[in-house]
C-alpha positions as CSV (number, residue, x, y, z in Angstrom):
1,X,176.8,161.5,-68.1
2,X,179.9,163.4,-69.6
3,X,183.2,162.1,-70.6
4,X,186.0,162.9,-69.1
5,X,189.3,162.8,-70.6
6,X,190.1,160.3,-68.3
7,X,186.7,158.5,-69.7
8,X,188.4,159.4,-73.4
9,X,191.7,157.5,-72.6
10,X,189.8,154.6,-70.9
11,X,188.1,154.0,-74.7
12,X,191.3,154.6,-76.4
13,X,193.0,152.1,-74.3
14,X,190.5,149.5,-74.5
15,X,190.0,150.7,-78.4
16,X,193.6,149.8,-79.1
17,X,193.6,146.8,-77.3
18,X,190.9,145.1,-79.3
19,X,192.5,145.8,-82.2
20,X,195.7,144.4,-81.5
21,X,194.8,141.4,-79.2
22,X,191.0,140.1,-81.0
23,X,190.7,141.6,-84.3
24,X,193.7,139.7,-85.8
25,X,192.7,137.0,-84.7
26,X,188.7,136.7,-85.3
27,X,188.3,135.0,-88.4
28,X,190.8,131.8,-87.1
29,X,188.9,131.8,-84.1
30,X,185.5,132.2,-85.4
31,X,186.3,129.2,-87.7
32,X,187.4,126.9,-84.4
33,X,184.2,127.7,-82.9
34,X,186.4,129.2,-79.9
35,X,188.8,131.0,-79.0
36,X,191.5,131.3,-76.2
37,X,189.8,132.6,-73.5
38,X,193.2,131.4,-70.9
39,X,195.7,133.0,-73.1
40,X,193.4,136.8,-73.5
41,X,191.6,136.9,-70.4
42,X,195.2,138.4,-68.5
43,X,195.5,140.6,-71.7
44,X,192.0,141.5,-70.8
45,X,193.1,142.2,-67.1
46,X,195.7,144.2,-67.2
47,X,193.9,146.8,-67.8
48,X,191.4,146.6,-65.6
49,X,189.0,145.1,-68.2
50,X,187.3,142.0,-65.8
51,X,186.7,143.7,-62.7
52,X,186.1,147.6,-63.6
53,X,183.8,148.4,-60.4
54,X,185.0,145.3,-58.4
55,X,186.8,146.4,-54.9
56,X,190.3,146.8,-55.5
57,X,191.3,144.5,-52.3
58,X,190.2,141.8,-54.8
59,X,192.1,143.1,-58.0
60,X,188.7,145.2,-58.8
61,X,189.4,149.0,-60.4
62,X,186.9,150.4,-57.9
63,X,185.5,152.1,-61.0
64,X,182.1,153.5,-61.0
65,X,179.6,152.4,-63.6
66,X,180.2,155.3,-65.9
67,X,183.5,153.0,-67.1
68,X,180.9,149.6,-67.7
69,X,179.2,151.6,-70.3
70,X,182.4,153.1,-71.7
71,X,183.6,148.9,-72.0
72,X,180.3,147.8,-73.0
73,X,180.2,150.3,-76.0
74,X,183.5,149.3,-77.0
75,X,183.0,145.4,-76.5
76,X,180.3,145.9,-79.1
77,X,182.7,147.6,-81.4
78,X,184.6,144.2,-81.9
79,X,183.7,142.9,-85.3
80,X,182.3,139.4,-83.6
81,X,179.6,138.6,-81.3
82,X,181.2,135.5,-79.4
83,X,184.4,137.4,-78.1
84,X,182.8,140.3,-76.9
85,X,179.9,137.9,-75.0
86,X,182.5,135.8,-72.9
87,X,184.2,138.8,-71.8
88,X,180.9,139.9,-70.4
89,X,179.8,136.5,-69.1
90,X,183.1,136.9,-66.8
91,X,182.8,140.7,-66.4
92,X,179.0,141.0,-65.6
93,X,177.6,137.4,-65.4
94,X,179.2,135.2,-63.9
95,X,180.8,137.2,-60.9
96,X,178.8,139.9,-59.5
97,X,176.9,137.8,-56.8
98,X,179.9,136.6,-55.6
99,X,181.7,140.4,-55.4
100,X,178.6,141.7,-53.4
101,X,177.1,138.6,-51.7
102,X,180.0,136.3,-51.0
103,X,182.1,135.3,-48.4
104,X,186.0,136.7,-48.0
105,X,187.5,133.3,-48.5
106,X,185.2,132.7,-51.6
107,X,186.5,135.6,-52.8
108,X,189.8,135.2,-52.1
109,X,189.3,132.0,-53.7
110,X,187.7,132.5,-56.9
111,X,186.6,135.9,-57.7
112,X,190.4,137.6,-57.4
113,X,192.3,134.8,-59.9
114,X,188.8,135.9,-62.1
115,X,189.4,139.7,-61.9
116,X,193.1,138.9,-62.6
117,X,192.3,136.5,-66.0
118,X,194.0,133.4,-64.3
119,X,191.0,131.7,-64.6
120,X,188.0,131.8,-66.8
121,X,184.3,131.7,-65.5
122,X,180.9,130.8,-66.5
123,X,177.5,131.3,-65.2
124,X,175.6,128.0,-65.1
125,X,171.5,128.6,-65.1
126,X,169.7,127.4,-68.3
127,X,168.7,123.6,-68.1
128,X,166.9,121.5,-70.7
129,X,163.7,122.5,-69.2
130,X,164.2,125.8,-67.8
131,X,164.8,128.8,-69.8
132,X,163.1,131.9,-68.9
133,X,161.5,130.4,-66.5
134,X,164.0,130.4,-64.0
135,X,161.4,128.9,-61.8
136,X,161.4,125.3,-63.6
137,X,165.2,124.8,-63.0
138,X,165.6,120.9,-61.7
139,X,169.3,120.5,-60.6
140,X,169.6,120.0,-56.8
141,X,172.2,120.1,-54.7
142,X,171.6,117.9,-51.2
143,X,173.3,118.5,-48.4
144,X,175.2,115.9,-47.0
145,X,177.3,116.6,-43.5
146,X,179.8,120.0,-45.0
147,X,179.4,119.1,-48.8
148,X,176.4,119.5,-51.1
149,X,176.0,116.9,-53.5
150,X,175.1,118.2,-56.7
151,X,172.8,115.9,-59.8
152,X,171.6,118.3,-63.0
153,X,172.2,119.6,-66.0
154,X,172.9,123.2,-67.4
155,X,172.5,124.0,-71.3
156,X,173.4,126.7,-73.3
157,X,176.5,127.5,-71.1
158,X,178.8,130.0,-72.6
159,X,182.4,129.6,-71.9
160,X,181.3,125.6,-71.0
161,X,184.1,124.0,-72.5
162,X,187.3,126.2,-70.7
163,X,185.5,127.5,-67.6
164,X,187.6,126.9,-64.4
165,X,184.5,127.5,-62.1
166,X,180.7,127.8,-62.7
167,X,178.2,130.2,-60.6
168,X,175.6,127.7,-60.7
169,X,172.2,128.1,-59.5
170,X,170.7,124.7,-57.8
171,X,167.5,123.9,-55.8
172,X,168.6,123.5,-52.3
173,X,165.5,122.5,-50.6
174,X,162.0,121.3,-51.5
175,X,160.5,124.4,-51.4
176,X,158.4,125.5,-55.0
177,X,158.8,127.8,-57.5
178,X,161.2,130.8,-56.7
179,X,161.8,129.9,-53.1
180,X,164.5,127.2,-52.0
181,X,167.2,128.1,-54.6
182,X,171.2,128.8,-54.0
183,X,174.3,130.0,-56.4
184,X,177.0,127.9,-55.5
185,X,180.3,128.2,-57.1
186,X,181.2,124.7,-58.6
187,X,185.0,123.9,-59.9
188,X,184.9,122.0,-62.9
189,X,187.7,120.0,-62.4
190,X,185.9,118.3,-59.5
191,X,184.9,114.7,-60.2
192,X,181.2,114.7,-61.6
193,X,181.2,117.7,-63.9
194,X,181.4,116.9,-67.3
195,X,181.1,118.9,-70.5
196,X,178.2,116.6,-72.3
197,X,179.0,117.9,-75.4
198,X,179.8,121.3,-77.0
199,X,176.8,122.9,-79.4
200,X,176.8,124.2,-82.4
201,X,175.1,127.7,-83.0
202,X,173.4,129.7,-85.5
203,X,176.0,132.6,-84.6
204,X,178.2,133.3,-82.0
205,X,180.4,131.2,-83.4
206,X,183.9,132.2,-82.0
207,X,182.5,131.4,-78.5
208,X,182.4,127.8,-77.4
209,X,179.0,126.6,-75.6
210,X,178.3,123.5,-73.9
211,X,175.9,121.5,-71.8
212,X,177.2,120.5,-68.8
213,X,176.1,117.3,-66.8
214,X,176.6,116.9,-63.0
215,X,176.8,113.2,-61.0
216,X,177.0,113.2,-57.1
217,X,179.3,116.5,-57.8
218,X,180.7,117.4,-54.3
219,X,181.5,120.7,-52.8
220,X,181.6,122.3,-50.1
221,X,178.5,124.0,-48.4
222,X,180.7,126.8,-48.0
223,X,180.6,127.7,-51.7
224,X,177.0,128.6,-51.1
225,X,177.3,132.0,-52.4
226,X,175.7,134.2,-49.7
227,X,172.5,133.2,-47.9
228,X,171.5,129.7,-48.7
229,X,167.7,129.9,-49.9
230,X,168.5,133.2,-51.8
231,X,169.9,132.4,-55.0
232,X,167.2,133.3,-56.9
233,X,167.0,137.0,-55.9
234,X,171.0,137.1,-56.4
235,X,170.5,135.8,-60.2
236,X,167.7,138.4,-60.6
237,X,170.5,140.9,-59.8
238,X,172.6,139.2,-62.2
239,X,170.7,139.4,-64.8
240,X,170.2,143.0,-64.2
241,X,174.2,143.2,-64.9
242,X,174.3,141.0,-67.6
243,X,170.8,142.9,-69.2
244,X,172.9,146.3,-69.0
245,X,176.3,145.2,-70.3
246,X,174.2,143.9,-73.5
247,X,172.4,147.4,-73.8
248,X,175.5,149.3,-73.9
249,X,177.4,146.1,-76.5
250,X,174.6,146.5,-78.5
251,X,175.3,150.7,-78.5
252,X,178.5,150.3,-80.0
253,X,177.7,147.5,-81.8
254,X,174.8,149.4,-83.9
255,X,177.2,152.3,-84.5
256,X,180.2,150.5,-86.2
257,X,177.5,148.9,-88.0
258,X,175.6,152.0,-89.5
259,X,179.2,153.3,-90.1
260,X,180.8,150.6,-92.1
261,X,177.4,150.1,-94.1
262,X,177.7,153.9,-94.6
263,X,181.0,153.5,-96.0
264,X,180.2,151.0,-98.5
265,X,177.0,152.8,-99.7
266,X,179.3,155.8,-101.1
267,X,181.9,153.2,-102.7
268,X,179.5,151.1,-104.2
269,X,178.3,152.5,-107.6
270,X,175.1,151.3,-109.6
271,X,173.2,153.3,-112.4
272,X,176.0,155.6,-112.7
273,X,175.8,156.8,-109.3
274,X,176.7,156.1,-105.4
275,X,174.1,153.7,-103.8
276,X,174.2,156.4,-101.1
277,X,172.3,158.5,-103.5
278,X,169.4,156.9,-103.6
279,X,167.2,159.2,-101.5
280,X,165.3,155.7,-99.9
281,X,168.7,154.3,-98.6
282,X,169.6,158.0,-97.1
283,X,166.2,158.0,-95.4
284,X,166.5,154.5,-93.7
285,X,169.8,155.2,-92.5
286,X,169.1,158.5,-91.3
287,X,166.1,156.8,-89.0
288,X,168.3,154.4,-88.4
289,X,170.8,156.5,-87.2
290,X,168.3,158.9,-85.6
291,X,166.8,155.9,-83.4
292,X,170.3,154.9,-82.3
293,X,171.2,158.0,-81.0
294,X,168.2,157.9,-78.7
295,X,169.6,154.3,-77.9
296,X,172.5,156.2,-76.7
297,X,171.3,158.9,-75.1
298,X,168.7,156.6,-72.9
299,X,172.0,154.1,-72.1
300,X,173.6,157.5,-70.8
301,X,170.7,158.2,-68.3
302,X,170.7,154.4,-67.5
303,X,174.1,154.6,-66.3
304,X,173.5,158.1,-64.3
305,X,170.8,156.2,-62.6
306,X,173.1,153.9,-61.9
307,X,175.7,155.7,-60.3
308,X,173.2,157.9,-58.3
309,X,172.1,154.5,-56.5
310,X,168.6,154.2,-57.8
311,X,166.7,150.8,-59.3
312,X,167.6,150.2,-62.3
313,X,165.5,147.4,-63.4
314,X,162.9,149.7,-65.5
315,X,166.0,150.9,-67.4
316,X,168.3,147.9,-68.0
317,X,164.9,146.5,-69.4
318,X,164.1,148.7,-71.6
319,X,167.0,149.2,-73.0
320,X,167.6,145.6,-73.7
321,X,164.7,145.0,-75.5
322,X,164.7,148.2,-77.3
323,X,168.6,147.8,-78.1
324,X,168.4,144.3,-79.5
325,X,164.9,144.9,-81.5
326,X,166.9,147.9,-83.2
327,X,170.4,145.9,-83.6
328,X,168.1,143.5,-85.7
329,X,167.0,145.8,-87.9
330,X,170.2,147.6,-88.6
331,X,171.6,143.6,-89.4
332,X,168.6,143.0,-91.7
333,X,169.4,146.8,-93.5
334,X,173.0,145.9,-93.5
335,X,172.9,142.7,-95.5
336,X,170.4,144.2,-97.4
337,X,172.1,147.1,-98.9
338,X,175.2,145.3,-99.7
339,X,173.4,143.0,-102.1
340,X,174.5,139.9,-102.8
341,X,177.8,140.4,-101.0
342,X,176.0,140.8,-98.4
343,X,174.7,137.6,-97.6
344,X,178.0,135.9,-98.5
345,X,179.9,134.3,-95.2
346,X,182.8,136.4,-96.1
347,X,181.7,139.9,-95.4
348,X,181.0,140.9,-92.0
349,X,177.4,142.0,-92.8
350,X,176.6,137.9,-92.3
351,X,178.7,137.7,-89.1
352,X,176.6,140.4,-87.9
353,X,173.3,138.9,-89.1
354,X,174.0,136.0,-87.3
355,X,175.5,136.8,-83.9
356,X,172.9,140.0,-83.5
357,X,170.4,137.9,-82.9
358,X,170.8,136.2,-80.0
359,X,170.3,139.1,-78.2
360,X,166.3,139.1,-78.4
361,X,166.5,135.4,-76.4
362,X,169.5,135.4,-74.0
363,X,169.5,137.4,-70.9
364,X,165.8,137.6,-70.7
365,X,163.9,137.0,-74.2
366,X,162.0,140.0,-75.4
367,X,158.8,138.5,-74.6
368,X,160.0,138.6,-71.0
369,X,161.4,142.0,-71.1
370,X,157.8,143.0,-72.1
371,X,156.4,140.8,-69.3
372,X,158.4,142.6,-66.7
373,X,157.1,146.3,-68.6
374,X,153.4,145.1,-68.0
375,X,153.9,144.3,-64.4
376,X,155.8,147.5,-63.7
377,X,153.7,149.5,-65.3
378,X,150.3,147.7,-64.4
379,X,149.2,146.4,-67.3
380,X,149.0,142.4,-65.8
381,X,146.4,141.3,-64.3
382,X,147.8,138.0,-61.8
């Protein structure tokens, strides 16, 4: 993939943006535990930001993918992890089964007023029970005339506590396993839906997550996003989104990181000299750096194989577990070289520590990632 200047102006614009509309604001919002997702959102939007290769009849840019990455590199240039995560969860989450699997009216309805930052969205999977396993999810939604009645619960929901809708997947029929399941767009305003309680998190902390609880939750069988029966193969392509928009965060998120820890190296003295001249720190950094760029590179050919159409599972895989294994380890360097400050809640390198790693559970835990590599490359025996 090569940047355009068009490409170049896209970054600058989105560059500037952050650091006018988030970064002022991160430390007051990462001490609320939130932040306001209603107010930024339109900010978000009016550039195009929350529905890049969305179909412009709907508010979309019609953008091709080459403009996700060029977001997602930025996203992860924002000096928190929660901000950056609930623009994705609207971006690449929480709408892209309804954009390419759901009705006119439902998009009419809910995914425009999303594109457009009138509303904010959340993608509602995860249960008490069901993590990875997708398969073990228990909330059902029973049909009943033109309604289905929905009884669950969803956990770990990012955005939980100021969605306007969720993308929730429920069990639809008694079939086992995989089969039987539906996404089903669920207002929360309607009675039944409430936010159980909102949790506290080891990082992440400027984004609010809840679990949600649903009683005898009613809505209309025309929500059904799609086929009904098929939800589970629509979250698989979800997750493939939401896999590559944390590849490319976690791009830009590594860079600022090497860069900032960079910068302090050659200010900080000890012994008489720059900590950057100790030969060990120059050699970790430089693989460091030398490891990212390959990170780069391979989220480059990701997004060409994007564009040209092809399956992208093998790469969005890849580069997920890959990206968040090395994001670690630059977090783990980064509070390490800057000492004591370092680990102290008001530098940035703890911020970091913290919200990076996330990144090795949600979307598909590494463990996962390496279970779909074994399959695909025949290394599983079933």
């Amino acid at each position: 993939m090569i940047e355009t200047d068009e490409h170049q102006l896209f970054r600058k614009t989105l560059r500037d943006l952050f650091a006018r509309e988030i970064e002022p604001h991160v430390d007051e919002w990462e001490a609320a535990r939130t932040f306001p997702a209603h107010d930024l959102f339109p900010k978000l939007a009016a550039v195009g930001l929350l529905g890049l290769e969305y179909d412009e009849a709907y508010g979309g840019m019609g953008a091709d993918h080459s403009y996700t990455l060029i977001a997602g590199e930025e996203m992860g240039r924002i000096s928190c992890g929660g901000v950056p995560m609930a623009m994705a969860v609207q971006m690449s989450m929480a709408t892209p089964a309804l954009a390419r699997y759901g009705s006119e009216e439902l998009k009419e309805q809910y995914l425009a007023p999303a594109i457009r930052g009138e509303v904010v969205t959340s993608i509602a999977v995860t249960e008490p029970d069901a993590g990875s396993d997708v398969a073990g999810i228990r909330t059902r939604a029973v049909r009943d005339g033109d309604e289905w009645v929905i009884n669950g619960a969803k956990l770990y929901i990012t955005n939980g506590t100021q969605a306007d809708w969720l993308c929730l997947l429920a069990r639809t029929s008694d079939d086992p396993g995989y089969h039987g399941m539906s996404l089903i767009v669920v207002p929360t305003a309607v009675p039944g839906v409430v936010v159980s309680r909102k949790l506290e998190k080891l990082g992440m902390w400027s984004s609010d997550t809840a679990e949600l609880s649903f009683t005898d939750v009613r809505v209309p069988v025309s929500n059904t996003i799609g086929e009904v029966g098929r939800g589970f193969q629509q979250q698989m392509a979800q997750f493939q989104a939401e896999r590559l928009i944390t590849f490319y965060k976690q791009v830009g998120s590594i860079e600022l990181a090497l860069e900032r820890t960079t910068a302090y190296l050659r200010e900080r003295k000890a012994f008489g000299a720059p900590l950057l001249a100790n030969q060990h720190l120059q050699f970790v950094l430089a693989e460091l750096s030398a490891r990212h760029d390959v990170l780069k590179h391979y989220a480059r050919t990701t997004a060409d194989a994007v564009l040209r159409g092809e399956d992208a599972t093998r790469y969005a895989t890849i580069g997920k577990l890959l990206g968040s294994r090395l994001q670690r380890e630059v977090a783990d360097c980064a509070v390490q070289f800057h000492g004591g400050m370092g680990y102290m809640d008001e530098n940035w390198t703890s911020r970091y520590f913290r919200d990076t790693r996330l990144d090795s559970i949600g979307a598909g835990a590494d463990e996962v990632m390496l279970r779909i590599l074994a399959r695909m490359d025949g290394y599983s025996v079933e």
